[in-house]
Wavefront OBJ file of the C-alpha trace (Angstrom):
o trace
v 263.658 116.405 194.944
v 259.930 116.816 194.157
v 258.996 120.114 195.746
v 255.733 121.187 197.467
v 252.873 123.104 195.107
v 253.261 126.233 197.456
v 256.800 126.343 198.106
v 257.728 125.600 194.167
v 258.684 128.729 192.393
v 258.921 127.920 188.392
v 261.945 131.306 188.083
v 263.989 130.346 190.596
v 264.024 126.837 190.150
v 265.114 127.755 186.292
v 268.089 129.711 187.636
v 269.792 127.237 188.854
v 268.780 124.328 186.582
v 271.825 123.152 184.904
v 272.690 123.740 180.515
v 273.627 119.447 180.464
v 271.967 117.240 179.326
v 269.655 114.854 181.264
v 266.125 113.739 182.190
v 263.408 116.039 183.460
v 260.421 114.499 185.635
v 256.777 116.748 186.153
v 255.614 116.346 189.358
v 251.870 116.609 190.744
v 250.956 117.728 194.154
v 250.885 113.929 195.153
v 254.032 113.564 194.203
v 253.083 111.373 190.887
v 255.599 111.592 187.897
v 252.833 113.110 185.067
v 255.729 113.257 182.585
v 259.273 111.867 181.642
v 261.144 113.974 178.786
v 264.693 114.069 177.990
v 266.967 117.002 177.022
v 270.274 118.291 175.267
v 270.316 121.302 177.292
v 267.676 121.098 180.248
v 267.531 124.293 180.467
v 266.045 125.624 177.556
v 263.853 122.634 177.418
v 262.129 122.919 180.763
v 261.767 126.579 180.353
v 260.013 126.392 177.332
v 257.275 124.440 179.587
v 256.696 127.565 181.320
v 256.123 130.280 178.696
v 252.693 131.970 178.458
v 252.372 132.013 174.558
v 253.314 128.884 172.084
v 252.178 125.884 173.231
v 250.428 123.066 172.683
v 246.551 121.906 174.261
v 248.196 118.880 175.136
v 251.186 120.758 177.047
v 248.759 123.403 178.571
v 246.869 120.865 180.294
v 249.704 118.727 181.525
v 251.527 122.122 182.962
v 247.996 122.816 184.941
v 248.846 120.249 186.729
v 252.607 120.417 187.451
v 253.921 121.353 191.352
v 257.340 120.458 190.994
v 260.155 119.137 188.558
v 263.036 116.828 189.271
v 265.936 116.615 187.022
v 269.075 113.817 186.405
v 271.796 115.089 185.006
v 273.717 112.803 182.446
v 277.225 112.533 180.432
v 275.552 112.919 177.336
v 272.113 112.975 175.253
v 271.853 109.188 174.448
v 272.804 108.471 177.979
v 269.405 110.548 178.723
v 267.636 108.934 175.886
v 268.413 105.303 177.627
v 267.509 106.772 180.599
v 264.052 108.493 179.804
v 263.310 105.079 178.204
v 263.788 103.211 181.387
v 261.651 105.460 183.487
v 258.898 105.451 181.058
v 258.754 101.559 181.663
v 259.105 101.800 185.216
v 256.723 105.032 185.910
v 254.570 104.680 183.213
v 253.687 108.253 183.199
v 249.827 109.230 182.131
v 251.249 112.603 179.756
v 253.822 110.017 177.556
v 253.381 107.597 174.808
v 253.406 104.177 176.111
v 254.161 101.099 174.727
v 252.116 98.533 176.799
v 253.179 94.936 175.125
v 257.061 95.008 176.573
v 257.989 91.393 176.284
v 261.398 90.036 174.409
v 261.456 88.995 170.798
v 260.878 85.271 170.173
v 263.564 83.454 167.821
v 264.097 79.944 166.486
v 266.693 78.617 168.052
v 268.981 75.583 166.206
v 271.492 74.173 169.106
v 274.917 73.439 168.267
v 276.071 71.072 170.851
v 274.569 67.627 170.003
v 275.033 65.393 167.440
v 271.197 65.659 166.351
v 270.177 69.468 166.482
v 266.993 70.070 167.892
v 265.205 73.313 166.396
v 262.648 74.817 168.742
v 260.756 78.367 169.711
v 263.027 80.445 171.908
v 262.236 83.825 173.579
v 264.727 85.458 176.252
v 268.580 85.984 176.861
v 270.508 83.686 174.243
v 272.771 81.889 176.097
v 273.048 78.594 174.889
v 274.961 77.667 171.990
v 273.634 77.712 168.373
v 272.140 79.672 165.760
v 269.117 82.227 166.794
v 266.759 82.917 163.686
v 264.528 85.764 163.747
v 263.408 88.619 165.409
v 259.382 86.929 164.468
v 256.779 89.221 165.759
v 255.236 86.939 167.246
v 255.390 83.302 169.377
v 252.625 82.394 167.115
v 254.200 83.070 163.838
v 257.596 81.256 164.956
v 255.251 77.817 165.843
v 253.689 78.347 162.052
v 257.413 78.763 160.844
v 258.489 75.332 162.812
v 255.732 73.679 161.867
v 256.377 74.620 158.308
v 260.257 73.280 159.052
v 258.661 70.336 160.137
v 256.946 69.229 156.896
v 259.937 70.719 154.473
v 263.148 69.703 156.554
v 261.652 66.835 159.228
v 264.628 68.019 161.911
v 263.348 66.961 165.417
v 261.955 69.862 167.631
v 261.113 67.312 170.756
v 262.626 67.857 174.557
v 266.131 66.752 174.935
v 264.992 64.263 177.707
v 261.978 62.697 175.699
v 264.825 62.525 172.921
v 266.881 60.072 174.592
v 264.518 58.254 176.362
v 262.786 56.327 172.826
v 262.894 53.155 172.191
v 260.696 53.575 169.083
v 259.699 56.316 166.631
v 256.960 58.548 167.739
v 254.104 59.858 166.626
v 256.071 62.577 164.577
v 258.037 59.964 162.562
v 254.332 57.653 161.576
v 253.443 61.432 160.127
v 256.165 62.572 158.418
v 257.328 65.023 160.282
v 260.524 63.779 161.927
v 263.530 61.416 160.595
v 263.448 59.374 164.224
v 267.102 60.032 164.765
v 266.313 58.770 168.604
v 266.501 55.665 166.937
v 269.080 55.292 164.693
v 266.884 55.780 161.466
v 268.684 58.234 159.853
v 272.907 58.727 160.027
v 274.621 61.876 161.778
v 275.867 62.927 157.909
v 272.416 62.427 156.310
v 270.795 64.629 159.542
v 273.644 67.257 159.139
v 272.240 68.058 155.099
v 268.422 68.840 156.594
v 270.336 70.665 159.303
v 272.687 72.459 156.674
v 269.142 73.052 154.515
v 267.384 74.884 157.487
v 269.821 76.823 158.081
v 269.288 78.298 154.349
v 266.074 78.774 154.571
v 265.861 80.421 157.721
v 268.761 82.601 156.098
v 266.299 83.533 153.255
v 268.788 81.625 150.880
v 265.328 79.106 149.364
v 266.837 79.747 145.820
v 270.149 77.701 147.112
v 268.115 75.082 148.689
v 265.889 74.071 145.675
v 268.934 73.995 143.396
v 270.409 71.391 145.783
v 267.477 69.508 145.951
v 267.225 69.612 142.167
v 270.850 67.947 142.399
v 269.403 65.476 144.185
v 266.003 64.768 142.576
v 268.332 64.065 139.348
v 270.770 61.444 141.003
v 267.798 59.648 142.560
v 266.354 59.600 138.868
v 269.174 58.401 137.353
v 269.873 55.522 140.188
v 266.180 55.054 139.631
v 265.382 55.339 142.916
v 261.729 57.294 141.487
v 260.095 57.581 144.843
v 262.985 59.485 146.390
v 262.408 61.860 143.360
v 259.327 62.241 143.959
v 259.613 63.091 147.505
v 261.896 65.772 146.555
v 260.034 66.900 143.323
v 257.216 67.510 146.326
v 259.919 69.428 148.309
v 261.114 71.222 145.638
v 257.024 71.920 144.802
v 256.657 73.202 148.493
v 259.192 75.965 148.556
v 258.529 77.279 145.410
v 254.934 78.100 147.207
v 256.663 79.112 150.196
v 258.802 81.680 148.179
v 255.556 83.107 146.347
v 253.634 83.349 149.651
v 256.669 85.085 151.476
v 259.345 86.785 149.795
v 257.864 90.571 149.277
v 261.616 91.546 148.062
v 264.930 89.988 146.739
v 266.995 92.897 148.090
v 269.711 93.023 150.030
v 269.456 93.056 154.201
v 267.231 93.129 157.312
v 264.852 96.029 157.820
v 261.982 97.182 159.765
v 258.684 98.694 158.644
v 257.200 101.039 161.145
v 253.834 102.468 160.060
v 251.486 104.836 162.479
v 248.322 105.905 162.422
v 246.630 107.914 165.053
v 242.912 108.659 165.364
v 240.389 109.530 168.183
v 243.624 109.707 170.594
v 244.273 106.405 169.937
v 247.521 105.470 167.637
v 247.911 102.192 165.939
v 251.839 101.054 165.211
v 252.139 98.524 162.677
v 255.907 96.912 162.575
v 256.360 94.556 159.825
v 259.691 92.040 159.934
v 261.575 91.467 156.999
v 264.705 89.439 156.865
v 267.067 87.956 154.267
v 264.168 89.265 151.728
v 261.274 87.352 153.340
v 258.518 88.933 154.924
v 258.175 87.152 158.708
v 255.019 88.535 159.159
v 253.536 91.639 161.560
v 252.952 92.904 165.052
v 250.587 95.315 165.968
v 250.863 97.789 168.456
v 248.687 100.055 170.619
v 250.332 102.733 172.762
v 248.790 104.846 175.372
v 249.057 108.379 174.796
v 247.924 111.852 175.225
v 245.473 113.555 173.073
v 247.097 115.426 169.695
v 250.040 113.340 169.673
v 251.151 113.433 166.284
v 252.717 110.069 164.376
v 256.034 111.703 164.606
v 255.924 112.305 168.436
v 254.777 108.713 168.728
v 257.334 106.948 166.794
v 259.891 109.365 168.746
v 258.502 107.218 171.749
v 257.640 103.927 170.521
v 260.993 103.015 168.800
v 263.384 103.474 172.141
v 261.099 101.473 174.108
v 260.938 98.805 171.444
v 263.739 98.252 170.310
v 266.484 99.211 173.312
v 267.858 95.599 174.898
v 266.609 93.889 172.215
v 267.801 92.849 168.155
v 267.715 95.561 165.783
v 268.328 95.410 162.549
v 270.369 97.552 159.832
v 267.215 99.853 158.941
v 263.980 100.721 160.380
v 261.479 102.388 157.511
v 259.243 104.347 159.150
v 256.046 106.468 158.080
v 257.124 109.839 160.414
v 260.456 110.828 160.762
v 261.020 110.841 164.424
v 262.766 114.687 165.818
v 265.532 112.885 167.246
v 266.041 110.366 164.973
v 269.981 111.370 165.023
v 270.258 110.552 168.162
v 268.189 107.681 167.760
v 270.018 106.396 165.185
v 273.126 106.880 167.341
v 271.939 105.220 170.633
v 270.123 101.728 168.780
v 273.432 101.799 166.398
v 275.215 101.572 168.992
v 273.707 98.729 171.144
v 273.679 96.264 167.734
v 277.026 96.874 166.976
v 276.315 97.978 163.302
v 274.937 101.196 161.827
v 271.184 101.771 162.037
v 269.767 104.156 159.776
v 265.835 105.380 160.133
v 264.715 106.834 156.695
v 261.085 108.293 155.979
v 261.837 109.117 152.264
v 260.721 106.536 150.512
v 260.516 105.207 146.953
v 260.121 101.947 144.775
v 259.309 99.074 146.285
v 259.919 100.926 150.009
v 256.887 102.739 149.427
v 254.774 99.986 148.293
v 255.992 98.199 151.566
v 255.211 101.381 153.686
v 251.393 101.856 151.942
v 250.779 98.327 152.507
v 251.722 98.899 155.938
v 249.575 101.990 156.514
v 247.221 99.867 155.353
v 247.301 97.396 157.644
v 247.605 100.113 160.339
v 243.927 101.848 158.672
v 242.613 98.734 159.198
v 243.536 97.582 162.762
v 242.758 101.059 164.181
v 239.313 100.685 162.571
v 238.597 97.740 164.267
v 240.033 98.338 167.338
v 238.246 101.519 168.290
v 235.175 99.881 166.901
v 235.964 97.380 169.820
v 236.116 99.528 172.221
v 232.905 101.441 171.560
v 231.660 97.999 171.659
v 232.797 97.306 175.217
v 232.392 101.258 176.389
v 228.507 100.244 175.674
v 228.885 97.188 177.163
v 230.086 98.003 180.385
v 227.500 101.430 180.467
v 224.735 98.697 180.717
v 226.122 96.759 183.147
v 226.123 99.797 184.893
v 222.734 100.204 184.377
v 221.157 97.065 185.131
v 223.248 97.125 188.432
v 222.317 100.484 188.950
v 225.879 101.385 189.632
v 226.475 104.725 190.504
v 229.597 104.785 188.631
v 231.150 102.641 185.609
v 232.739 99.993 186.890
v 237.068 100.659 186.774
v 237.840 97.121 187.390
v 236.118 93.666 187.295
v 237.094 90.717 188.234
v 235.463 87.087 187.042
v 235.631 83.552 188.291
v 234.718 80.365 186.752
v 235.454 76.789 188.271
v 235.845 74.133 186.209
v 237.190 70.077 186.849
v 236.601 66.471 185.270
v 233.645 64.440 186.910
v 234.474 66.019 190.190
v 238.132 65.842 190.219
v 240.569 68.020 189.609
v 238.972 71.155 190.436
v 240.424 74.923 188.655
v 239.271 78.161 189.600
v 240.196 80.828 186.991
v 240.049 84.298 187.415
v 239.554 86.533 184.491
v 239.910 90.404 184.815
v 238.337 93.583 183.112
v 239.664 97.112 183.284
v 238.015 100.492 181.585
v 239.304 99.565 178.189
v 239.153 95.575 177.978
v 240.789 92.412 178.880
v 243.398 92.795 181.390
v 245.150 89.701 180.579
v 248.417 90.157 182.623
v 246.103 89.846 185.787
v 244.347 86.673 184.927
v 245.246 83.880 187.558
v 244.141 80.140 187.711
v 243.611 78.471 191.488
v 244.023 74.485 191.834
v 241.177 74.003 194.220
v 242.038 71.096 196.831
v 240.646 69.863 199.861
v 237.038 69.940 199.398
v 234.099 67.422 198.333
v 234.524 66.200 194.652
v 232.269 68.476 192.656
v 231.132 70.948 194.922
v 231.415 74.411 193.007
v 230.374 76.240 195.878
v 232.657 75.269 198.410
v 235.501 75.581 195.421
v 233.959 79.436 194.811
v 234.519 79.749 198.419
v 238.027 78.478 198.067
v 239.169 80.507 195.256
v 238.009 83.617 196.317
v 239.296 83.418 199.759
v 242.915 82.569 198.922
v 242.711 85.598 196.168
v 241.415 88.425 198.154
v 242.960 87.265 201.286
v 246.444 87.622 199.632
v 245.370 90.987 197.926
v 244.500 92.255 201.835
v 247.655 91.137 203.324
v 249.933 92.775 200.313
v 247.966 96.123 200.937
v 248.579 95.735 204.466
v 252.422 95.142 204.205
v 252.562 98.165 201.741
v 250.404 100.756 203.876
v 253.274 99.981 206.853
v 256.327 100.845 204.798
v 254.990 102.881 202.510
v 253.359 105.076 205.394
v 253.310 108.436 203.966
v 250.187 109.602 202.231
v 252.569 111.437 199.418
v 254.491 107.702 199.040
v 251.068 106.436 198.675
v 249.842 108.262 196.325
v 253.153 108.352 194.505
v 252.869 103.733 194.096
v 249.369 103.298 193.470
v 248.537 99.756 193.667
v 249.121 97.209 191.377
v 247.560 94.160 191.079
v 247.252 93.783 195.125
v 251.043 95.531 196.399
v 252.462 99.233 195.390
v 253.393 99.800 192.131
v 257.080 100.121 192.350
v 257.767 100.058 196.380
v 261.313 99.716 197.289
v 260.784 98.499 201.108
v 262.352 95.168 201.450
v 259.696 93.661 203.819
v 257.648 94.600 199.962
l 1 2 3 4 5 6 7 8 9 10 11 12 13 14 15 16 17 18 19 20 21 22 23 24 25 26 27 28 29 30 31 32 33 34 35 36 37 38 39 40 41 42 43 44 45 46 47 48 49 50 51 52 53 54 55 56 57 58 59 60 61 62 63 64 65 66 67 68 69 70 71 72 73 74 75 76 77 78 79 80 81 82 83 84 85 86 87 88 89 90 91 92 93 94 95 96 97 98 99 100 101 102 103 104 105 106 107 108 109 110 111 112 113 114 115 116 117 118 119 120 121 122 123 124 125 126 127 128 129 130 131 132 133 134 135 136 137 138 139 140 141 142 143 144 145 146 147 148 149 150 151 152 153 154 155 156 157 158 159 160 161 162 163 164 165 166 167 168 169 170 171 172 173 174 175 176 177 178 179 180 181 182 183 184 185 186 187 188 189 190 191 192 193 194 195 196 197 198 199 200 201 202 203 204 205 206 207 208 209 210 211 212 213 214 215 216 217 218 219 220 221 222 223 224 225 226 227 228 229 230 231 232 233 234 235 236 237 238 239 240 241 242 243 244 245 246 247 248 249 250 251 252 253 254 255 256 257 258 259 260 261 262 263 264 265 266 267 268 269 270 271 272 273 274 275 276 277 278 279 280 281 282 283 284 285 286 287 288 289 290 291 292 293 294 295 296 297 298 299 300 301 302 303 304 305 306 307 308 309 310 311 312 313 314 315 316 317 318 319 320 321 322 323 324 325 326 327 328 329 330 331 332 333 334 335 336 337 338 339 340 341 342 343 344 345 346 347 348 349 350 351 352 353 354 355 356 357 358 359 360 361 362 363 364 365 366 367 368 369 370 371 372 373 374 375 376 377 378 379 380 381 382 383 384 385 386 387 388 389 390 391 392 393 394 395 396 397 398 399 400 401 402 403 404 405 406 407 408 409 410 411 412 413 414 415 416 417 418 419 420 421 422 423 424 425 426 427 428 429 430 431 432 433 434 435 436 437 438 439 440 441 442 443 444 445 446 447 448 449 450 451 452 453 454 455 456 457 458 459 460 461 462 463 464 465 466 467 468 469 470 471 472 473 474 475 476 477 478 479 480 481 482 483 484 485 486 487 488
């Protein structure tokens, strides 16, 4: 329990704080969690919080503010790393490195169950049966892989219920980018090769593929069937590119490349996916964190909150070598099932994969802080011309738009100090009023969204009725961040 500035006495509350491991939570005098940390022996590790001499800016300033600690005691270490990862998504606490884009991994997904596979974009818990493809870093690298698919291996990636509702081939078949197996055009067996074919591909096996396809090319020549060759003398054509544009390695295994950069206070986290030898492409990251955080204190922080509950795969490269990248090692290993092995020392090829990825890293944290001195002066003279006492924290932007009257959307866009708050955007069907009347829509839109913002903040201000619970779950998005009242 979080105790009171006054009453909270730093020595005694070290006497009796326990040599196990666990997780250690600073405290404000509101009650808000200013830091999450983790700890062999918690201890020695809170203590050294509280010396006089040794440490950091960054620690100095965060102690200033700490009026109490609260402490969970755990079996072991990586039960406290899982732990301190889980609070740091739920508390989000201003003194640690955040990771702020927390949704799953997308996947291709090939199902298993039907007699024509479909092969579509899946992101989420993989329950249904087939083969899942990936981690991609993106959604919008997996549609530019299907689409790919599409031309090389024609498999259908349509809905299940449009699939068995055709009478005749659609558009997909007239372009060449489906066999029209909804209507008997090609055979099971002849559907099962392109299935058998994807499947290679996606395994980074394109070498195995072209020397069927070869195979092929030659029968079809010799039963001089010369258009068939030629189709797959274009095939063959195709993934010879493909290979050249994608493979950066023919070695052995999955791996990760994690490359940071940190400038300004701002870090940049560049993860590039490489599977089966071919390069899937790159996600780029932008955590929140404290001023002076090194790249090893970030990647410390980043890869737990990446990577736990989600695929991982046999080694992560990585441009700082992480303090507890032991434990680390031990906690993601095992969640997968198979070792996991971090390594900073780098050579060969590695390297050259790890510069190119620092380079990437150089590049997007160049552009992104230009951005944001772009917007900083931005919103400075919006404060001016409104002669705002204050820069604006939060704004909040509506637009109505509909066809010849009909059909009327509101949508809501929404600024905070740094940018696009994109979570928060919302869209309002607008019925009920006189066709083309943007006012009376306006009216509309902004009634139903501040109403239900009032009415949240009402409900939460009842249960949540002490000022140290309110200032504890700030408000988020129009209800408490994080209230655990039922009528919430």
């Amino acid at each position: 329990m979080a105790e009171a500035a006054a009453e909270f006495d730093p020595k005694a509350f070290l006497k009796t704080l326990t040599t196990r491991p666990g997780v250690y939570r600073m405290l404000d005098r509101a009650g808000n969690v200013l830091y999450v940390g983790k700890a062999g022996d918690l201890r020695k590790r809170v203590s050294s919080y509280f010396r006089k001499t040794g440490i950091s800016v960054k620690t100095r300033a965060l102690m200033e503010q700490v009026a109490g600690v609260e402490v969970t005691v755990t079996h072991t270490e990586a039960e406290a790393l899982l732990l301190e990862s889980n609070l740091i998504k739920q508390l989000r606490p201003r003194y640690n490195v955040l990771l702020r884009d927390d949704k799953s991994y997308p996947y291709i997904y090939l199902s298993s169950d039907q007699e024509f596979p479909r092969l579509s974009l899946h992101r989420g818990a993989r329950r249904g049966k087939g083969r899942y493809f990936g981690p991609y870093p993106s959604a919008g690298s997996v549609r530019s892989s299907l689409q790919l698919l599409q031309k090389l291996f024609r498999l259908r990636q349509c809905e299940d219920s449009f699939f068995r509702n055709r009478s005749r081939p659609c558009l997909q078949y007239q372009i060449k980018r489906c066999t029209a197996p909804c209507t008997g055009l090609i055979d099971a067996q002849s559907y099962a090769h392109d299935v058998q074919r994807t499947v290679l591909f996606l395994e980074g096996r394109s070498s195995e593929v072209i020397d069927s396809l070869v195979n092929d090319m030659q029968q079809a020549a010799e039963r001089q069937e010369y258009e068939r060759a030629a189709e797959y003398r274009d095939l063959i054509a195709s993934l010879h590119h493909v290979q050249e544009k994608q493979y950066i390695s023919t070695g052995r295994g999955d791996l990760d490349i994690i490359a940071c950069l940190a400038q300004q206070g701002t870090a940049c986290v560049q993860v590039f996916f490489v599977r089966g030898g071919r390069n899937l492409g790159n996600a780029v990251f932008y955590p929140r964190m404290p001023m002076e955080t090194g790249g090893a204190e970030v990647l410390s922080a980043f890869i737990p909150q990446y990577y736990l509950g989600k695929a991982v795969p046999t080694e992560l490269l990585v441009s700082h070598a992480p303090d507890d990248a032991g434990l680390i090692e031990e906690v993601l290993g095992g969640q997968a099932g198979h070792k996991v092995a971090i390594r900073d020392k780098l050579r060969g090829d590695r390297a050259r994969w790890m510069d190119m990825a620092l380079r990437n890293a150089e590049h997007a944290l160049h552009a992104y802080l230009n951005t944001r001195k772009g917007y900083a002066s931005r919103v400075r003279a919006l404060a001016e011309a409104l002669s705002l006492e204050e820069l604006p924290q939060r704004m909040e932007c509506f637009d109505i738009s509909h066809t010849r009257g009909e059909s009327a959307v509101a949508s809501c866009v929404v600024f905070g100090a740094e940018g696009p708050l994109k979570s928060d955007y919302r869209r309002f069907n607008i019925k009920d009023i006189q066709p083309g009347d943007d006012y009376a829509a306006m009216e509309h839109a902004l009634t139903r969204r501040y109403t239900r913002l009032q009415q949240a903040k009402a409900t939460c201000r009842t249960c949540c009725s002490s000022t140290a619970a309110r200032a504890r779950w700030p408000l988020a998005g129009g209800h408490w961040r994080n209230c655990r009242s039922a009528a919430c």
